[in-house]
C-alpha positions as CSV (number, residue, x, y, z in Angstrom):
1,X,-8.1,-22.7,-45.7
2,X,-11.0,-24.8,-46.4
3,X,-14.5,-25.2,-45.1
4,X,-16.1,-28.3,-44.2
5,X,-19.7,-28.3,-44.5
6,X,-21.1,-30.1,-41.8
7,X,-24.5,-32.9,-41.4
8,X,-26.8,-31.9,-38.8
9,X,-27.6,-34.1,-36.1
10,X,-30.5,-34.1,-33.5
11,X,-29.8,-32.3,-30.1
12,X,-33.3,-33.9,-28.7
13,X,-32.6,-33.8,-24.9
14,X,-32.3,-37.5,-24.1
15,X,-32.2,-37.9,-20.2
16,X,-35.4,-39.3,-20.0
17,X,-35.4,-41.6,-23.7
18,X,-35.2,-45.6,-24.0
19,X,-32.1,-46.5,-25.3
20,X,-33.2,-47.2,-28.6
21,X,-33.7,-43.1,-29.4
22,X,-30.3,-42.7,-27.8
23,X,-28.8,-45.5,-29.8
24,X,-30.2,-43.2,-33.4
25,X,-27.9,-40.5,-32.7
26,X,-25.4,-40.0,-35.2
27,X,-22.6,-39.0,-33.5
28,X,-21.6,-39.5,-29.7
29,X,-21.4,-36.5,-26.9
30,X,-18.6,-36.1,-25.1
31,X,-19.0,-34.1,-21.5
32,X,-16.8,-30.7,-21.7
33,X,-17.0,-28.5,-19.5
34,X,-15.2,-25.3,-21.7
35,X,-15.5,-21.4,-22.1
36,X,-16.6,-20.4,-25.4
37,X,-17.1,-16.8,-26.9
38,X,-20.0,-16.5,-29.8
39,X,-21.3,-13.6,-31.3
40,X,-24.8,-13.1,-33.7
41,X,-23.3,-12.5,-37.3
42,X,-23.5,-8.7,-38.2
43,X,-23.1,-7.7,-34.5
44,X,-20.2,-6.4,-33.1
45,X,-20.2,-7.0,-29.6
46,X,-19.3,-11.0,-28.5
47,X,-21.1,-12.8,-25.3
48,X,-19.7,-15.9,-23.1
49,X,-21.0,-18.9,-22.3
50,X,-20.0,-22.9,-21.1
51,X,-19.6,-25.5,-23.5
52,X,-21.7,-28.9,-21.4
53,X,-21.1,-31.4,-24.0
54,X,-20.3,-31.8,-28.1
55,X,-20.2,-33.6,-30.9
56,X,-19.5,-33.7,-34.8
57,X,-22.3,-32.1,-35.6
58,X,-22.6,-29.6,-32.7
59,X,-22.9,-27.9,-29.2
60,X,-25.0,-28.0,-26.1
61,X,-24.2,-24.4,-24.1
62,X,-25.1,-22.9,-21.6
63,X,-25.7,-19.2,-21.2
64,X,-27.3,-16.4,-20.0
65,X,-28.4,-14.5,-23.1
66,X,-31.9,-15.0,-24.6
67,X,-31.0,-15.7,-28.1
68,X,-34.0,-16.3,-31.0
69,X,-34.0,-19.9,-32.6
70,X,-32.5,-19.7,-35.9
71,X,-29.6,-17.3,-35.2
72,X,-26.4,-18.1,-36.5
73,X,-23.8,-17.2,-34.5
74,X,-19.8,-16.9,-34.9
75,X,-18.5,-19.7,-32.2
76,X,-14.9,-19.7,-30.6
77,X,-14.0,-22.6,-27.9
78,X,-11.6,-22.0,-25.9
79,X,-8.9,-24.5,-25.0
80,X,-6.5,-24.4,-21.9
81,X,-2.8,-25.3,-23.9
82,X,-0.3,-24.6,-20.6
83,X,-0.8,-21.1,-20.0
84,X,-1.8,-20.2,-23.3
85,X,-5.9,-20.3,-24.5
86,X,-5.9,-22.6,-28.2
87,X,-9.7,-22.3,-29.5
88,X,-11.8,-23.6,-32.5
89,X,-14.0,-21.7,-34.5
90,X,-17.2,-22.8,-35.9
91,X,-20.4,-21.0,-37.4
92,X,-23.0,-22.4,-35.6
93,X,-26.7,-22.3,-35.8
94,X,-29.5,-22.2,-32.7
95,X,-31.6,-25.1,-33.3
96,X,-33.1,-25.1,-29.6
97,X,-33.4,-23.5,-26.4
98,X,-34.8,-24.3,-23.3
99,X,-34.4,-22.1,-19.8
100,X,-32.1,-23.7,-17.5
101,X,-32.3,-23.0,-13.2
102,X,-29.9,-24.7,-10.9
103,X,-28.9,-23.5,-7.3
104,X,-28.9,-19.5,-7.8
105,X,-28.5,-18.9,-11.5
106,X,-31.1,-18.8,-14.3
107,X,-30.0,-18.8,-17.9
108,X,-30.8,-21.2,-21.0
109,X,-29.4,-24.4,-22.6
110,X,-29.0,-24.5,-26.0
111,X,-28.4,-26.7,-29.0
112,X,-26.2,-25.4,-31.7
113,X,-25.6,-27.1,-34.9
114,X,-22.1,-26.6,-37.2
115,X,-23.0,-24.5,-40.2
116,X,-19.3,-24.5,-41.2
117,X,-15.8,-25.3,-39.7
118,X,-12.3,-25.3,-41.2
119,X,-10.5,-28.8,-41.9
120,X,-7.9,-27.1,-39.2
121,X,-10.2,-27.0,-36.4
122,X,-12.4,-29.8,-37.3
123,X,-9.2,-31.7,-35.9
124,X,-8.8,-30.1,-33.3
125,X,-12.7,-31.0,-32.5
126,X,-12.1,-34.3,-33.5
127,X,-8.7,-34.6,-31.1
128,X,-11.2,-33.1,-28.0
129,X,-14.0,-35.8,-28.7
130,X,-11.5,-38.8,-29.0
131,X,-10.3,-38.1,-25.4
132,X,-6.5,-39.3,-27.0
133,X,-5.2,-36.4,-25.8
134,X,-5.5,-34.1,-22.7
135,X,-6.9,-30.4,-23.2
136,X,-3.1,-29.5,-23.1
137,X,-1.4,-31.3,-25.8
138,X,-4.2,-30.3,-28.7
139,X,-2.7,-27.9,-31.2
140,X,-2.8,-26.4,-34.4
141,X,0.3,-26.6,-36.4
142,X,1.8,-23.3,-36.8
């Protein structure tokens, strides 16, 4: 299995930006709204969180965990595939945080940047982003 090394890419929150510092993104986001697992390398015990939106080059999440900037953590998406889970893993990096409130729930958003994937998954990333296929139909050949 190999291991794509992959470009970091801004994750600048860019609600409130002209279009011209949106248009300097390198890659696009696509809206997700997914269950991921990660855990801080070297620790044993794994966390969850909510995927909001990704790209190429990384994730936004959302969770409830205070996690330092700079910590890599070991990444798995989770998938729906019929009844089944699929995932993707990545190493990611945290590259920022900021706290998040809505209605009754406090937590943090954060950006994550790929560190490393596998060619496998970074198709099955790719096949999410392209919206060509339905949650359902991605899989990994066996």
């Amino acid at each position: 299995m190999s291991v794509a090394n992959v470009p970091t890419g801004s994750w600048i929150s860019q609600m409130n930006k002209p279009s011209s510092m949106r248009d300097r993104r390198k890659f696009p986001r696509s809206l997700l709204d997914l269950p991921l697992e990660y855990r801080v390398l070297n620790v044993p015990y794994a966390h969850g969180g909510i995927v909001v939106n990704a790209s190429e080059a990384g994730l936004l999440i959302q969770s409830i965990k205070n996690i330092p900037l700079r910590t890599k953590l070991a990444t798995v998406v989770l998938l729906p595939k019929g009844f089944e889970l699929a995932s993707f893993e990545v190493l990611t990096e945290v590259i920022w945080k900021d706290i998040h409130r809505e209605d009754d729930w406090e937590g943090y958003h954060y950006g994550l940047n790929f560190v490393k994937i596998c060619e496998e998954d970074q198709r099955v990333l790719k096949q999410l982003l392209s919206g060509k296929f339905h949650l359902g139909e991605i899989l990994k050949p066996a």
